[in-house]
Structures are given as C-alpha cells and as structure tokens.
C-alpha positions in Angstrom: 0.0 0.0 0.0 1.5 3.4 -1.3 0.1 6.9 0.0 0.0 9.5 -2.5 -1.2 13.2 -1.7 -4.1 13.6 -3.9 -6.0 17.2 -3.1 -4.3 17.5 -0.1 -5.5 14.5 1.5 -3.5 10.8 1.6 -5.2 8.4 -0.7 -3.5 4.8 -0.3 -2.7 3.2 -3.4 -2.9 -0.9 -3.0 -0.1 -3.0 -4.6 -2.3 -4.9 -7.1 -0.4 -8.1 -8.8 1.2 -7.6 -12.2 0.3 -3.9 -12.4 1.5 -3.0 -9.1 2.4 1.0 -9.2 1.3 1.1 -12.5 -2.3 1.1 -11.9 -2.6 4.7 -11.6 -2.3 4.9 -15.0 -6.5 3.9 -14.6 -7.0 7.8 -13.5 -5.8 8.6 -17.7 -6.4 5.5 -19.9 -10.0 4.2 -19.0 -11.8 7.7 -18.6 -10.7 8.6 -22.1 -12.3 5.8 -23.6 -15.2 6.7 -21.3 -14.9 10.3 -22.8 -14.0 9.0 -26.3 -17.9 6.8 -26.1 -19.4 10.1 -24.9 -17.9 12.4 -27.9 -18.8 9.0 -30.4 -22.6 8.9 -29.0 -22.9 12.5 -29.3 -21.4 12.6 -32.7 -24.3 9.7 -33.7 -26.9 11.9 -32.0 -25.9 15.1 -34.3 -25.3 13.1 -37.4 -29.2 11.1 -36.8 -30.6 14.8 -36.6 -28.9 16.1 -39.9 -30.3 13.1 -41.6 -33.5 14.3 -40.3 -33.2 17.9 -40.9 -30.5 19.0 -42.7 -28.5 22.1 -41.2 -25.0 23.1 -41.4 -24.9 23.4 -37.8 -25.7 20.3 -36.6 -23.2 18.5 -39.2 -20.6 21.1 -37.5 -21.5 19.7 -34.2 -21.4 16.3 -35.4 -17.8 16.6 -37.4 -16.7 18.5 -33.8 -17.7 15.4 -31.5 -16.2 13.2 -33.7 -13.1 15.1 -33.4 -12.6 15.7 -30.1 -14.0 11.7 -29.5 -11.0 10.6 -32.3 -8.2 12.8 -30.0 -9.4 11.2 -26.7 -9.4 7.9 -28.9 -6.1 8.4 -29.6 -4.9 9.4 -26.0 -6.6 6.3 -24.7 -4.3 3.9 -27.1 -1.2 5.7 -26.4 -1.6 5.5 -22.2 -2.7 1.8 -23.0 0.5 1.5 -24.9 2.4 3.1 -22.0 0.8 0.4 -19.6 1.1 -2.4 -21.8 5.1 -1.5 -21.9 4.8 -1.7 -18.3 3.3 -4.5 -17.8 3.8 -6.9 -20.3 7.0 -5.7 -21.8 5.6 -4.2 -25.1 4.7 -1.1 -26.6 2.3 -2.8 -28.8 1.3 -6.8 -29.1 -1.0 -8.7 -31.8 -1.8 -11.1 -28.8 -4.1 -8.5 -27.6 -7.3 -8.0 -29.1 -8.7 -5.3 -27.7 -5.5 -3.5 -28.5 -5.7 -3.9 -32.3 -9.3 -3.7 -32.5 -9.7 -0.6 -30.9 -7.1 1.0 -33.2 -9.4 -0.2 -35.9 -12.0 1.2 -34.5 -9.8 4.6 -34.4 -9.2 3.9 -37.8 -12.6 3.8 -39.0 -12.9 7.3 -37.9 -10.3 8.6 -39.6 -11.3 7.4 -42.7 -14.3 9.4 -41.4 -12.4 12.3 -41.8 -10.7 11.5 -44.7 -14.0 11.2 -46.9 -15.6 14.4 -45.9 -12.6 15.6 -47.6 -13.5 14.0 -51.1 -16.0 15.9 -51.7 -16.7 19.8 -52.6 -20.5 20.2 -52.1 -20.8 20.9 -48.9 -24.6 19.1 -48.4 -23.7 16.4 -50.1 -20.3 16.2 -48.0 -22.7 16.1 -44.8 -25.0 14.1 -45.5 -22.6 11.0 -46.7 -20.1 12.1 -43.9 -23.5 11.4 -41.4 -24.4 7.7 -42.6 -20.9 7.3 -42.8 -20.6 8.3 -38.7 -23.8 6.2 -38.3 -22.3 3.2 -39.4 -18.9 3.8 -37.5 -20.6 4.3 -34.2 -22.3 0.9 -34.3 -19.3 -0.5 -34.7 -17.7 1.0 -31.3 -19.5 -1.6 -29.1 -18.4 -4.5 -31.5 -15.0 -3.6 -31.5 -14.4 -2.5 -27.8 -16.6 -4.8 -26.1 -18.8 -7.3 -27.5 -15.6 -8.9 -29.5 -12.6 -8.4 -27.3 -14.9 -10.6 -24.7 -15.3 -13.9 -26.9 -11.1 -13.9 -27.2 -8.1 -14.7 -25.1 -7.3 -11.3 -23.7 -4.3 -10.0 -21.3 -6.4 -6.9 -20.3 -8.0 -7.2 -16.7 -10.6 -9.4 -16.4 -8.5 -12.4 -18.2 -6.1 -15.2 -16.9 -3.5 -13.4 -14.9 -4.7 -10.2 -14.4 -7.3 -9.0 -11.9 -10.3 -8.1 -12.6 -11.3 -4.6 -13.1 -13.5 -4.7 -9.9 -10.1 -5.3 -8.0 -8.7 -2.2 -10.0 -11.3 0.1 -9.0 -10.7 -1.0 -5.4 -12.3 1.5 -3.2 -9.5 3.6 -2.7 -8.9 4.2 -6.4 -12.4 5.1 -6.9 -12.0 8.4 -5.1 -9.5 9.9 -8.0 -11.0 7.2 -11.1 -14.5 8.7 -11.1 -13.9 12.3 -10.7 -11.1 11.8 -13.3 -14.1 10.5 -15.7 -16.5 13.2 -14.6 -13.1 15.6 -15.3 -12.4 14.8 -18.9 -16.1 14.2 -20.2 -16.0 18.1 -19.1 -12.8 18.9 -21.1 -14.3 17.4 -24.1 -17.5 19.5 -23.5 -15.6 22.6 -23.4 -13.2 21.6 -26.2 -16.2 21.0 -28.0 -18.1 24.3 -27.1 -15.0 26.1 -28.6 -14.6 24.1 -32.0 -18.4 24.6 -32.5 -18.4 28.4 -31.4 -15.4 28.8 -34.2 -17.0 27.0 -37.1 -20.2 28.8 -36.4 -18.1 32.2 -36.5 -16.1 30.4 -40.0 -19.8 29.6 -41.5 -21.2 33.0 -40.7 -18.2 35.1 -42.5 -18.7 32.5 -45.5 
C-alpha cells in the first residue's frame, strides 16, 4: 500500500499483482475511452438529426464530437500502450485483441475524416459524412466490447490479471471517477470552442 497526496489528503494506493504501481495509470487510460464513447454517441446523436433535418450546424456539431471523440481515442491507445510496456513488456502486441481492435475502431474514424474531404459540395459532404458516422458508431460496441470478450485477452478481467473490480478498489475510486466526470468536461468545453469557431467560420462564409 503506497500513499499519495491527492488534493491535499493521503489516498492509499494498494499493490495490485502484475500492475502494481502502474495502476494509476486507470486515473488517464480508462476515462478517455469513457470520454472518447461520450464524444462518439454525441457525434451519432448530431449526425441522426442532420439526416432528419439538414442544417449546417448540426453536421458542424457532429464533425466536432467526432473530433474531439477521435483525439481522446487516440490518448486512450497511447496510455494503454504506456501500460502495456509496463506490464507486459511491449509497446504494442497482436496477442491482444482489444489493443488492435480498438485501433481499428480509431481507424474507421479517420477514414471518417478522410472522406468528408473527397467531396466539394458541402450538403452532399454532410449528408454522406452522417451515414458514414452512423455506421462507424455501431461499430464502437463490437470492436471495444462485444468482440474483445469472446477472445483470449491479457487486459484485466482475463487469466493473470485482476479483474477490473479489484482495479477500482475503493481507494482508487475516489480519483478514477472524478477523473471520468473531469475529462467528459474537457471534451465538452473543447467541443463548445470548436463549434463556437466554425459557427463564426460559416457565418463570415
């Protein structure tokens, strides 16, 4: 058991097998993909509404969630890749399914990107951009869940490795959930300016 000074109060840290010290990485790698399925849903949300009533807006709003969801995306595979070289001894490792799917998953979303790019009308650029995210967010749960669960896995929960009830133990719970509640706000704010400045953009257009 380790005591760190968290807020100005001691918060003991328990020595958990195999990931020992390294479990504090939990208050960064797990609430951005907690904040990367909040940006993704909200980005579903906005494109569902533009197929329903087209406005330049609400594709903005989409396109921004989708952004700021991709970034926290990305953040979420590089403290993973942090933790895996920690822990397992590897940056990166094929054994691990839920490591390469969720890149593909990441993946999918740039090409996201990529094909609003291919095309110069701007409401036919929404409107395929919003199936496009319709069909990517459906595939979130698949990828990051559902899947990963059927195969062999090193992450928590699998032979070896404790489950992610034991890495949540109670005293990590006082730092892991404000830390969600903490970057879900980031993104909101992150968000709020991106959609502010293409609002601004559209209007001098």
């Amino acid at each position: 058991m380790t005591l760190v000074i968290v807020g100005g109060f001691l918060i003991p840290i328990p020595d958990i097998p195999i990931l020992e010290q390294s479990a504090r990485n939990l208050f960064l790698h797990v609430p951005m993909w907690f904040t990367m399925a909040v940006c993704f849903g909200a980005g579903l949300i906005y494109s569902i509404k533009y197929l329903n009533n087209p406005d330049p807006i609400t594709d903005h709003k989409a396109e921004t969630a989708t952004q700021v969801g991709l970034m926290f995306g990305i953040c979420g595979l590089l403290t993973g890749a942090v933790w895996a070289r920690f822990t397992w001894g590897t940056w990166w490792t094929f054994a691990e399914p839920r490591m390469n799917l969720s890149a593909l998953g990441m993946m999918i979303y740039v090409a996201y990107f990529v094909l609003r790019t291919a095309f110069d009308n701007p409401e036919k650029r929404a409107k395929i951009a919003a199936v496009f995210n319709v069909f990517a967010a459906t595939t979130i749960p698949f990828l990051l869940y559902i899947i990963p669960r059927q195969l062999p896995s090193l992450h928590p929960g699998a032979e070896g490795n404790p489950a992610f009830s034991e890495i949540t133990a109670p005293e990590l719970r006082y730092i892991f959930y404000p830390a969600v509640v903490g970057f879900i706000g980031l993104a909101i704010w992150i968000s709020n300016i991106l959609n502010r400045y293409k609002k601004v953009k559209l209007e001098l257009e």
